[in-house]
Backbone as JSON Lines, residues from 0, in Angstrom:
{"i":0,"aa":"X","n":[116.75,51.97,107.45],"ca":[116.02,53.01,108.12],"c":[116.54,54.36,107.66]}
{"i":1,"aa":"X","n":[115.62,55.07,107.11],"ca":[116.03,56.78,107.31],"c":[116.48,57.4,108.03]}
{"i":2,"aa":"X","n":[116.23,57.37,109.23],"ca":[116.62,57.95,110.2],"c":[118.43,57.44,110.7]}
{"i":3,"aa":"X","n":[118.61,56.46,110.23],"ca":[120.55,56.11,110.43],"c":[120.82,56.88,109.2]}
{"i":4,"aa":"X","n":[120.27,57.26,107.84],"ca":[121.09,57.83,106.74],"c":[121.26,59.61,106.97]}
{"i":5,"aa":"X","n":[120.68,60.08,108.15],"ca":[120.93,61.77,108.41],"c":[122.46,61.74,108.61]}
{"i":6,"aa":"X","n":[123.58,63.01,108.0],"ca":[124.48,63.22,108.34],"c":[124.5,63.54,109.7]}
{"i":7,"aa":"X","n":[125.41,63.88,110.72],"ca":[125.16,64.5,112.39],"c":[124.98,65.71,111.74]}
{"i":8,"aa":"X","n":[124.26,66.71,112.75],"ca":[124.08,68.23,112.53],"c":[124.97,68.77,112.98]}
{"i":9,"aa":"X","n":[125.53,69.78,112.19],"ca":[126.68,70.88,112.5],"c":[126.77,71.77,113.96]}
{"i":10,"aa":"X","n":[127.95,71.68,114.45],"ca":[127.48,72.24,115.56],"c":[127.44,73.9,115.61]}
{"i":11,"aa":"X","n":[126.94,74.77,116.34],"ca":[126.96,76.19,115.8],"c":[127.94,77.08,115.9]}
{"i":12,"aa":"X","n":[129.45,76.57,115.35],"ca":[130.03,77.75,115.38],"c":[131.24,77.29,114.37]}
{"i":13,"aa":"X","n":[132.12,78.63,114.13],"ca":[132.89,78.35,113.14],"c":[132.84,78.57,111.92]}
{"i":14,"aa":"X","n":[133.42,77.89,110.85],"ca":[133.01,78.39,109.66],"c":[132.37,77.33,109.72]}
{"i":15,"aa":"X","n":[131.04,77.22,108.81],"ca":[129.82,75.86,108.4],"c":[129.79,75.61,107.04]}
{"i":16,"aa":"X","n":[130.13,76.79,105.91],"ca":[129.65,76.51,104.29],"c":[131.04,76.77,104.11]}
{"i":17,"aa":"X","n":[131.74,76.64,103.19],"ca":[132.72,76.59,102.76],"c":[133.41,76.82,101.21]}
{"i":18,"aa":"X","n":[132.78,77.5,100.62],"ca":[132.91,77.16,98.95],"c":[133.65,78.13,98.45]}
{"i":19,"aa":"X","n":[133.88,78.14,97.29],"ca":[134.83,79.3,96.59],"c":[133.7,80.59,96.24]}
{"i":20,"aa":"X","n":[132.38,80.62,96.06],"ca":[131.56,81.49,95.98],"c":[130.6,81.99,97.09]}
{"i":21,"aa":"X","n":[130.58,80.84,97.99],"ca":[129.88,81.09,99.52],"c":[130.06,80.94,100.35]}
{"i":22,"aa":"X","n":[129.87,81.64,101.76],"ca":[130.82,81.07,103.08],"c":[129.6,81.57,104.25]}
{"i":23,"aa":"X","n":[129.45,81.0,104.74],"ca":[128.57,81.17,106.23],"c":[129.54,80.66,107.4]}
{"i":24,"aa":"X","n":[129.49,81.36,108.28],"ca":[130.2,81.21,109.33],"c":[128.9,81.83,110.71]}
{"i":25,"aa":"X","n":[129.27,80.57,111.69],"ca":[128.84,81.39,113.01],"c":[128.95,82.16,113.25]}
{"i":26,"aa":"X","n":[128.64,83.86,113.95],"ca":[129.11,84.8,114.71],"c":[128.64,84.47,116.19]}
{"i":27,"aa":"X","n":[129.47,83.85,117.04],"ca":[129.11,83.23,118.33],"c":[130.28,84.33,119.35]}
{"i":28,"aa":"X","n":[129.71,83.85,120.36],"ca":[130.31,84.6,121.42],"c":[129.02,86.23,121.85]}
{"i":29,"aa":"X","n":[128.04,86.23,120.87],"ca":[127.55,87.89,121.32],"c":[126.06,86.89,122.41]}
{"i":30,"aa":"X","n":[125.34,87.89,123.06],"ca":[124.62,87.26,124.01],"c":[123.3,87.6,123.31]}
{"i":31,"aa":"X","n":[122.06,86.06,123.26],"ca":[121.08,86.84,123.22],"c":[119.72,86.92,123.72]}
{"i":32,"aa":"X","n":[119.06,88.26,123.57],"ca":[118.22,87.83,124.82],"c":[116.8,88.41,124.01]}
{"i":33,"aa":"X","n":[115.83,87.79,124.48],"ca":[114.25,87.88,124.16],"c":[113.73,89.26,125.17]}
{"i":34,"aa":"X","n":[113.2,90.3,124.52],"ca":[113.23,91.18,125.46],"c":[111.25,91.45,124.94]}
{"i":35,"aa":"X","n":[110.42,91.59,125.73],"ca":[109.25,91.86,125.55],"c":[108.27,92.95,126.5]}
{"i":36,"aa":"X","n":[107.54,93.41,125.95],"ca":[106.66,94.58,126.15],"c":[107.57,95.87,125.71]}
{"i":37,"aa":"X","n":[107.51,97.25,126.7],"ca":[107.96,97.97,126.76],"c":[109.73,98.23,126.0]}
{"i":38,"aa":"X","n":[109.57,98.24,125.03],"ca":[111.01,97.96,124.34],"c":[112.28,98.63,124.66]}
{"i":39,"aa":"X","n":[111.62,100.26,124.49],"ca":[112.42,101.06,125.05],"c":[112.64,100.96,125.85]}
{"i":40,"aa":"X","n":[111.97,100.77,127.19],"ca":[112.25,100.82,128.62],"c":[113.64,99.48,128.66]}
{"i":41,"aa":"X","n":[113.08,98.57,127.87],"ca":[113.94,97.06,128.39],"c":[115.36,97.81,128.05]}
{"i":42,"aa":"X","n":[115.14,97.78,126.44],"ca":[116.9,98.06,125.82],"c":[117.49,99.4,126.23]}
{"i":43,"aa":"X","n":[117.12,100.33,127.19],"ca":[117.49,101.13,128.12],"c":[117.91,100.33,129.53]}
{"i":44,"aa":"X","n":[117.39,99.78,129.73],"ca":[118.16,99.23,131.16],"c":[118.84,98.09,130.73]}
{"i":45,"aa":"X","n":[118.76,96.93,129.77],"ca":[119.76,96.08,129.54],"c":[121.32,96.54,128.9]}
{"i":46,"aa":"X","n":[120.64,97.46,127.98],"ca":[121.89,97.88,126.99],"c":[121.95,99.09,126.4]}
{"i":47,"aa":"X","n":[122.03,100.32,127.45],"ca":[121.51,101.48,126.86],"c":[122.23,102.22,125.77]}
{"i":48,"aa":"X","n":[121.41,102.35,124.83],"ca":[122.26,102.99,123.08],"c":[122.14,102.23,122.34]}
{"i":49,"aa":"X","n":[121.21,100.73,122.72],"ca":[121.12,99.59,121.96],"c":[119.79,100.25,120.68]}
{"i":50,"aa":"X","n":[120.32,100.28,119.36],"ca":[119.19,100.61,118.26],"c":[118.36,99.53,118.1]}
{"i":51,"aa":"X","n":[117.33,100.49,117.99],"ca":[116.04,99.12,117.37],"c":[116.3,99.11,115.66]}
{"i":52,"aa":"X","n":[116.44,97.59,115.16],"ca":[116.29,97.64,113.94],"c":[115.53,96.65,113.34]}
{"i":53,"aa":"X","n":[115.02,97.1,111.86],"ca":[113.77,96.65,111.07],"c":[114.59,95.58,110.21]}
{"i":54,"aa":"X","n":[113.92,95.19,109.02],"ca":[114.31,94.2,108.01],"c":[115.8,95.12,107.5]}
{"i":55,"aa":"X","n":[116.68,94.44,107.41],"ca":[117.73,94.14,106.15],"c":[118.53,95.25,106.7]}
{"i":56,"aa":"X","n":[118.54,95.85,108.26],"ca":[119.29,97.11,108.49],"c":[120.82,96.92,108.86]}
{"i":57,"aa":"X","n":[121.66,98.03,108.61],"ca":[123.07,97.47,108.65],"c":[123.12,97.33,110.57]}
{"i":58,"aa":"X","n":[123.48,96.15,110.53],"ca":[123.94,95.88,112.3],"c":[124.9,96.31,112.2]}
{"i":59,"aa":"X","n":[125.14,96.84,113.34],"ca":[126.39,97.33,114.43],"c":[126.86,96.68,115.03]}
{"i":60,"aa":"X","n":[128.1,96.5,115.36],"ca":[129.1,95.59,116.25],"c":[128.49,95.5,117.71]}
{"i":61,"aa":"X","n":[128.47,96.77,117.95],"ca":[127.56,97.19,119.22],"c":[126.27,97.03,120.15]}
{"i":62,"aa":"X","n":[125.78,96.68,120.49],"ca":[124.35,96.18,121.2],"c":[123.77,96.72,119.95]}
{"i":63,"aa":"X","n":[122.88,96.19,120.06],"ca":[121.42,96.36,118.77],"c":[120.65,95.54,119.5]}
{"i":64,"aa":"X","n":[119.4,95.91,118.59],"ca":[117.86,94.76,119.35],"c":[117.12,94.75,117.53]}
{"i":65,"aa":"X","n":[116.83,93.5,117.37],"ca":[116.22,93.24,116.18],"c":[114.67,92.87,116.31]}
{"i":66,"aa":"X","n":[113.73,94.18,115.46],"ca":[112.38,93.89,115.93],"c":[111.53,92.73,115.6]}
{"i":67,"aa":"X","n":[110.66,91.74,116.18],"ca":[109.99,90.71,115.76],"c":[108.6,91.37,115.81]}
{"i":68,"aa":"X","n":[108.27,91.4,116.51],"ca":[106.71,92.2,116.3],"c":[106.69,93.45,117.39]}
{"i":69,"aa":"X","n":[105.57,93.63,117.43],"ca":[105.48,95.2,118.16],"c":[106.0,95.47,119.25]}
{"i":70,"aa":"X","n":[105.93,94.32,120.23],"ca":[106.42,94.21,121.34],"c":[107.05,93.29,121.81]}
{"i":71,"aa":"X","n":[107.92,92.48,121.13],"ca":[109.19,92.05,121.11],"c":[110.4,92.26,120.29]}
{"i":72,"aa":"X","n":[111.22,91.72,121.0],"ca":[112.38,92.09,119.52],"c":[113.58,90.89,120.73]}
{"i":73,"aa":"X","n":[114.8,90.59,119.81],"ca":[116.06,89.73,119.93],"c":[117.29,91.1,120.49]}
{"i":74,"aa":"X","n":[117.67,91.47,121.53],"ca":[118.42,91.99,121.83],"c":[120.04,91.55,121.66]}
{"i":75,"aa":"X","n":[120.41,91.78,120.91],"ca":[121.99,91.1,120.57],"c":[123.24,92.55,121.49]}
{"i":76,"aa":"X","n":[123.79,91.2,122.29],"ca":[124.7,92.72,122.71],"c":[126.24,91.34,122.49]}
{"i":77,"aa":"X","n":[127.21,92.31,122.54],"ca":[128.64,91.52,122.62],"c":[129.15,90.59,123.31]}
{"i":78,"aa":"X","n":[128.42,89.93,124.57],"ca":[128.63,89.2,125.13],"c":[127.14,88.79,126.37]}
{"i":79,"aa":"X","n":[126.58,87.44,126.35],"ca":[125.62,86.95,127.35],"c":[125.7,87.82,128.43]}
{"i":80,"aa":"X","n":[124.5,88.72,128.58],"ca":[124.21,89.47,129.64],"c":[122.89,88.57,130.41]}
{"i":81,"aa":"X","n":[122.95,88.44,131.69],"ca":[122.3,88.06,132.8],"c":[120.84,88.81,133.4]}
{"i":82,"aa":"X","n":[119.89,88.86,132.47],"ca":[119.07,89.96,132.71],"c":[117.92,88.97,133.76]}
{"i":83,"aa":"X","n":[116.9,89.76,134.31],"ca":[116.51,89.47,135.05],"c":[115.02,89.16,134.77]}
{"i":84,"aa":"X","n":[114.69,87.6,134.88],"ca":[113.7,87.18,134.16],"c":[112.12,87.23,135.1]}
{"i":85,"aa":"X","n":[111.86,88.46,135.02],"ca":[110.24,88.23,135.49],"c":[109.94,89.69,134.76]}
{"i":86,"aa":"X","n":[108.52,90.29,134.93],"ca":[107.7,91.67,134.41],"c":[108.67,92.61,135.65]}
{"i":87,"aa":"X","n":[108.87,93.41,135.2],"ca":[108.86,94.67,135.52],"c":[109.18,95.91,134.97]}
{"i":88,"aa":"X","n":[108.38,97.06,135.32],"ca":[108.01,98.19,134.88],"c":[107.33,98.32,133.39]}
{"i":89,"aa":"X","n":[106.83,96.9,132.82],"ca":[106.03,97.04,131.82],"c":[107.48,96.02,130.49]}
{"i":90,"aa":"X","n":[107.98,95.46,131.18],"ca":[108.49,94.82,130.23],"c":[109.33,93.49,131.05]}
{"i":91,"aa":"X","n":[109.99,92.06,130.22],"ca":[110.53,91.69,130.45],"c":[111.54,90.79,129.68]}
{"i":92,"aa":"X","n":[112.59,90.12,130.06],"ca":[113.47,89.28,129.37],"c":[113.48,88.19,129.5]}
{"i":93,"aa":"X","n":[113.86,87.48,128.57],"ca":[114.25,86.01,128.87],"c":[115.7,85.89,128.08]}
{"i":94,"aa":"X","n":[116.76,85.29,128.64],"ca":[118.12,85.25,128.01],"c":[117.89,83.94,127.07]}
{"i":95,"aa":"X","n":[118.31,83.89,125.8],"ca":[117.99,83.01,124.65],"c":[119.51,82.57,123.86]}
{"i":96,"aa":"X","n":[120.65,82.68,124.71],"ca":[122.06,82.69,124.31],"c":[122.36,81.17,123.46]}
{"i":97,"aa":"X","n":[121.34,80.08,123.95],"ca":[121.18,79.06,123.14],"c":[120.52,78.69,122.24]}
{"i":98,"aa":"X","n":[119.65,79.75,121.76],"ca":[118.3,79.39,121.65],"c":[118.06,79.84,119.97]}
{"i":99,"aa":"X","n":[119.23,81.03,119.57],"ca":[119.41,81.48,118.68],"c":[120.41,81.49,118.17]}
{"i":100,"aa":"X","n":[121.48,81.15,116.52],"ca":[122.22,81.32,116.18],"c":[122.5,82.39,115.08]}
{"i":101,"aa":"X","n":[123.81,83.22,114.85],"ca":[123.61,84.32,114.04],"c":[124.62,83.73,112.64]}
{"i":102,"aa":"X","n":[124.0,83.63,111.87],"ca":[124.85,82.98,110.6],"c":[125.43,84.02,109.63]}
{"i":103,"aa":"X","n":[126.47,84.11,109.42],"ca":[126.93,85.63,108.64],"c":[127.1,84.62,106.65]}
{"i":104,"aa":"X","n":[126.77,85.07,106.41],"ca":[126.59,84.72,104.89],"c":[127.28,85.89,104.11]}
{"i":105,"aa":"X","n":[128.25,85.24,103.0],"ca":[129.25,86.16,102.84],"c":[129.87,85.66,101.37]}
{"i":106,"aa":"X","n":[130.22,86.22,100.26],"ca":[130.97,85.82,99.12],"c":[130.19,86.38,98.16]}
{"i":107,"aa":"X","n":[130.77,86.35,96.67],"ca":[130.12,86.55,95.4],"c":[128.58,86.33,95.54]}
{"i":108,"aa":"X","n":[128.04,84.68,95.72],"ca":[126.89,84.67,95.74],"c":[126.13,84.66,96.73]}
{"i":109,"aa":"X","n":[126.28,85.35,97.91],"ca":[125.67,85.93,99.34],"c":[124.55,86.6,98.55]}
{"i":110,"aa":"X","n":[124.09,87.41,97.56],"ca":[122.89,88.17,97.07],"c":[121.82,87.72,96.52]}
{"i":111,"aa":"X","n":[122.37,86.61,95.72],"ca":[121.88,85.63,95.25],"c":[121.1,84.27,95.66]}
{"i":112,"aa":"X","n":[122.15,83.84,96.77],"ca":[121.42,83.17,98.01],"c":[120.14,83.73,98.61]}
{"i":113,"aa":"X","n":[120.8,85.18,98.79],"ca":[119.2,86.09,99.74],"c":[118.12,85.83,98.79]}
{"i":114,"aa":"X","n":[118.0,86.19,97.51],"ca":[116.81,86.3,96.72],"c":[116.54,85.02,96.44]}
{"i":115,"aa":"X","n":[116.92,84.24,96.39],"ca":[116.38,83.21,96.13],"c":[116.21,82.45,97.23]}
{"i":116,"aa":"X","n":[116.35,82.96,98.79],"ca":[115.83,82.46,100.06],"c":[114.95,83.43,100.72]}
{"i":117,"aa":"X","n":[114.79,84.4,100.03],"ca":[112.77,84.96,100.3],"c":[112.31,85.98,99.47]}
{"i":118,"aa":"X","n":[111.32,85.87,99.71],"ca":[110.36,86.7,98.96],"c":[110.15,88.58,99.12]}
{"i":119,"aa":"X","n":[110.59,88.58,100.35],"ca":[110.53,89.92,101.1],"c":[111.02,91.06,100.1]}
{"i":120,"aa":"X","n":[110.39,92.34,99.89],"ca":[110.54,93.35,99.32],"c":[111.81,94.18,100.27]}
{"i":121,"aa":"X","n":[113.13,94.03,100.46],"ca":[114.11,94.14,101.51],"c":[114.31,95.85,100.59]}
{"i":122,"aa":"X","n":[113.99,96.45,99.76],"ca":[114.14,97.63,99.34],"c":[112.63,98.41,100.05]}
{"i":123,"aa":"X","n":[111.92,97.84,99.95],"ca":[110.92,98.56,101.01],"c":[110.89,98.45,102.14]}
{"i":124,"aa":"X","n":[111.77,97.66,102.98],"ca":[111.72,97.4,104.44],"c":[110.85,97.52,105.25]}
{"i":125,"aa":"X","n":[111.01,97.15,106.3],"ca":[109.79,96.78,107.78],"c":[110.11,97.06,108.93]}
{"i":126,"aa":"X","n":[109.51,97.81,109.84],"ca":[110.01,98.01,111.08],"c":[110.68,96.43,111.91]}
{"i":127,"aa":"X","n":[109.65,95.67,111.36],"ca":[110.34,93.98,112.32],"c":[111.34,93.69,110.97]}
{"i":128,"aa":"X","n":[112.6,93.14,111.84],"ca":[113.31,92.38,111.15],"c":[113.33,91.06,110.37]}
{"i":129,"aa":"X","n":[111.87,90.73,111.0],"ca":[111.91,88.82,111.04],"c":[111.2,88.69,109.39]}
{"i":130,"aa":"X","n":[111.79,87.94,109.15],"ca":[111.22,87.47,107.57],"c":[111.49,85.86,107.06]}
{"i":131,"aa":"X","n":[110.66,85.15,106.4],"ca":[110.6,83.49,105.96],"c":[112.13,83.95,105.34]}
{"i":132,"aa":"X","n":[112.74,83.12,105.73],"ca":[113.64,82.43,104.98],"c":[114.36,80.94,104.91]}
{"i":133,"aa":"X","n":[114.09,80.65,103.01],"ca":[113.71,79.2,103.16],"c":[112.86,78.89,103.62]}
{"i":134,"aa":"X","n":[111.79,79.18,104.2],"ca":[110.81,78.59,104.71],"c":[110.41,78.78,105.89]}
{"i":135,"aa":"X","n":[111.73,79.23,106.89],"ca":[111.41,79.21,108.26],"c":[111.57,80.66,108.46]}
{"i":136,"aa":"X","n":[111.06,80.65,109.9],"ca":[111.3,82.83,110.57],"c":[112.81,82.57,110.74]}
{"i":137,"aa":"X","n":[113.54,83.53,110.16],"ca":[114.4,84.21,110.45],"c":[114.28,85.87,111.28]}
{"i":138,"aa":"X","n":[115.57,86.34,111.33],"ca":[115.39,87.52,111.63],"c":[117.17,88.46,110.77]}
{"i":139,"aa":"X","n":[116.76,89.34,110.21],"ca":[117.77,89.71,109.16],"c":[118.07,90.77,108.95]}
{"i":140,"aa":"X","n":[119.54,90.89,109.13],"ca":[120.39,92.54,108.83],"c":[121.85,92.2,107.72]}
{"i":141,"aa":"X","n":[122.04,93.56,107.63],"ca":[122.89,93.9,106.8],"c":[124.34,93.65,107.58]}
{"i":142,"aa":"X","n":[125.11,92.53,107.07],"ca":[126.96,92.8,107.81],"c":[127.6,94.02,106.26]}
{"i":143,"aa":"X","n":[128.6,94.23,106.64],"ca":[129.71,94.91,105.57],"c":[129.87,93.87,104.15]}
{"i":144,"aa":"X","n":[129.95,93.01,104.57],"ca":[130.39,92.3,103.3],"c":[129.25,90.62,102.67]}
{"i":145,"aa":"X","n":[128.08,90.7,103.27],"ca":[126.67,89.97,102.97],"c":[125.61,90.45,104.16]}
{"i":146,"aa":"X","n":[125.47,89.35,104.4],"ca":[124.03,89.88,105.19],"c":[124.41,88.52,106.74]}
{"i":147,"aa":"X","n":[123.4,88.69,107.69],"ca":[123.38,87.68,108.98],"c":[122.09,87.32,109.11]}
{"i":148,"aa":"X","n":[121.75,86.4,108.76],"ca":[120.54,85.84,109.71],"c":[121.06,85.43,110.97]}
{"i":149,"aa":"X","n":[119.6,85.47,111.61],"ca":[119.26,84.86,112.54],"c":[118.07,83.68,113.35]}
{"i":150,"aa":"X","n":[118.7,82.57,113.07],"ca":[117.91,81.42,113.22],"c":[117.53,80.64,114.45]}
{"i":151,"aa":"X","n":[116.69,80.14,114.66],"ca":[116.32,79.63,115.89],"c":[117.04,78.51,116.07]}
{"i":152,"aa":"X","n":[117.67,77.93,117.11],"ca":[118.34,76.79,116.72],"c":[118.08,75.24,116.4]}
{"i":153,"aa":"X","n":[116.56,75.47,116.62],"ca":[116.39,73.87,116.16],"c":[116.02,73.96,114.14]}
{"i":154,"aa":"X","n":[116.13,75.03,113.93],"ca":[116.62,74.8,112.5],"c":[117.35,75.16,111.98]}
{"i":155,"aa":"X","n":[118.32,75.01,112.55],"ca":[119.45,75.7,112.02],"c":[120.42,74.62,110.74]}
{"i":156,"aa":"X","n":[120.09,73.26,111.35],"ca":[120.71,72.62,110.05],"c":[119.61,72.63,108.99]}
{"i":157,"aa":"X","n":[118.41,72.77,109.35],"ca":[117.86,73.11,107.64],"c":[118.3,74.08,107.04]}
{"i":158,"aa":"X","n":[118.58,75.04,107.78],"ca":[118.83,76.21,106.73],"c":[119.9,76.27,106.16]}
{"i":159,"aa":"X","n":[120.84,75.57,106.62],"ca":[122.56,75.58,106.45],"c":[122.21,74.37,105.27]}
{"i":160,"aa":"X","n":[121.79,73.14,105.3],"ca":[121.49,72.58,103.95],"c":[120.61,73.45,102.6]}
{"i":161,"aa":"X","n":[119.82,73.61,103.43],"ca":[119.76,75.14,101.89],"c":[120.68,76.08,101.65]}
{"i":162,"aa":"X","n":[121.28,76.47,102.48],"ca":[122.35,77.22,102.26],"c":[123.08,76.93,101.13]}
{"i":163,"aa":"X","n":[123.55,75.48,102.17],"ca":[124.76,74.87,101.32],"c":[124.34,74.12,99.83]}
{"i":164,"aa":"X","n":[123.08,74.23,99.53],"ca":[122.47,73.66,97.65],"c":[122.34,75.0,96.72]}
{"i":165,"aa":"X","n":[122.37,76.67,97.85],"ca":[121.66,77.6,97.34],"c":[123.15,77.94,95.91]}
């Protein structure tokens, strides 16, 4: 049977790739939350000073919110914040602390990996962050020393096996 020959899936944290030219590691521990409608209004009362950012922008250690479409975006702050899940004043949250993992991709061939895991014009950038990679939505910024996606977690071992062939 196929299904007994799958390795187990990695669990999400830690270092995951390991090589002398590439390294992905979890960045776990920050909280995250689905914030929709009114953007400003939300990332003002969840995390105020939190920047909105587009494709390939350098993240900040600091609260940030990464845009998906017009009126959503992934609010990343430093630690699972408890926001309060129904509409009000024209916007609302849902906390997604499981729901998303942030993969930091890092080494010599971190650039190389990127281009050859999408297509995206990342020198012309986009107000939304979210872009195919490998195949699936990601959502994607700039660290100091490669780049972080951000993956949904039920694919997260696909992407880490592409990762790990890229």
């Amino acid at each position: 049977m196929r299904e007994t020959a799958w390795p187990p899936a990695r669990r999400a944290e830690g270092l995951l790739i390991d090589r002398p030219r590439l390294k992905a590691s979890a960045a776990s521990g920050r909280g995250h939350t689905l914030i929709s409608g009114d953007l400003d209004v939300a990332t003002t009362v969840l995390a105020p000073g939190a920047s909105m950012l587009g494709l390939y922008a350098s993240a900040p250690d600091a609260a940030h919110a990464l845009r998906i479409s017009r009126d959503s975006a992934l609010l990343v702050t430093r630690a699972p914040i408890d926001p309060p899940e129904d509409w009000r004043g024209g916007w609302c949250a849902t906390a997604l602390d499981d729901g998303w993992t942030a993969i930091d991709v890092s080494g010599p061939d971190a650039a190389l990996a990127l281009a050859q895991g999408t297509s995206a014009d990342l020198e012309a950038g986009s107000a939304s962050a979210a872009v195919l990679f490998a195949g699936f939505r990601c959502l994607l910024s700039r660290i100091p020393d490669g780049f972080r996606l951000y993956v949904e977690r039920p694919w997260l071992e696909a992407v880490l096996t592409w990762l790990d062939g890229a």
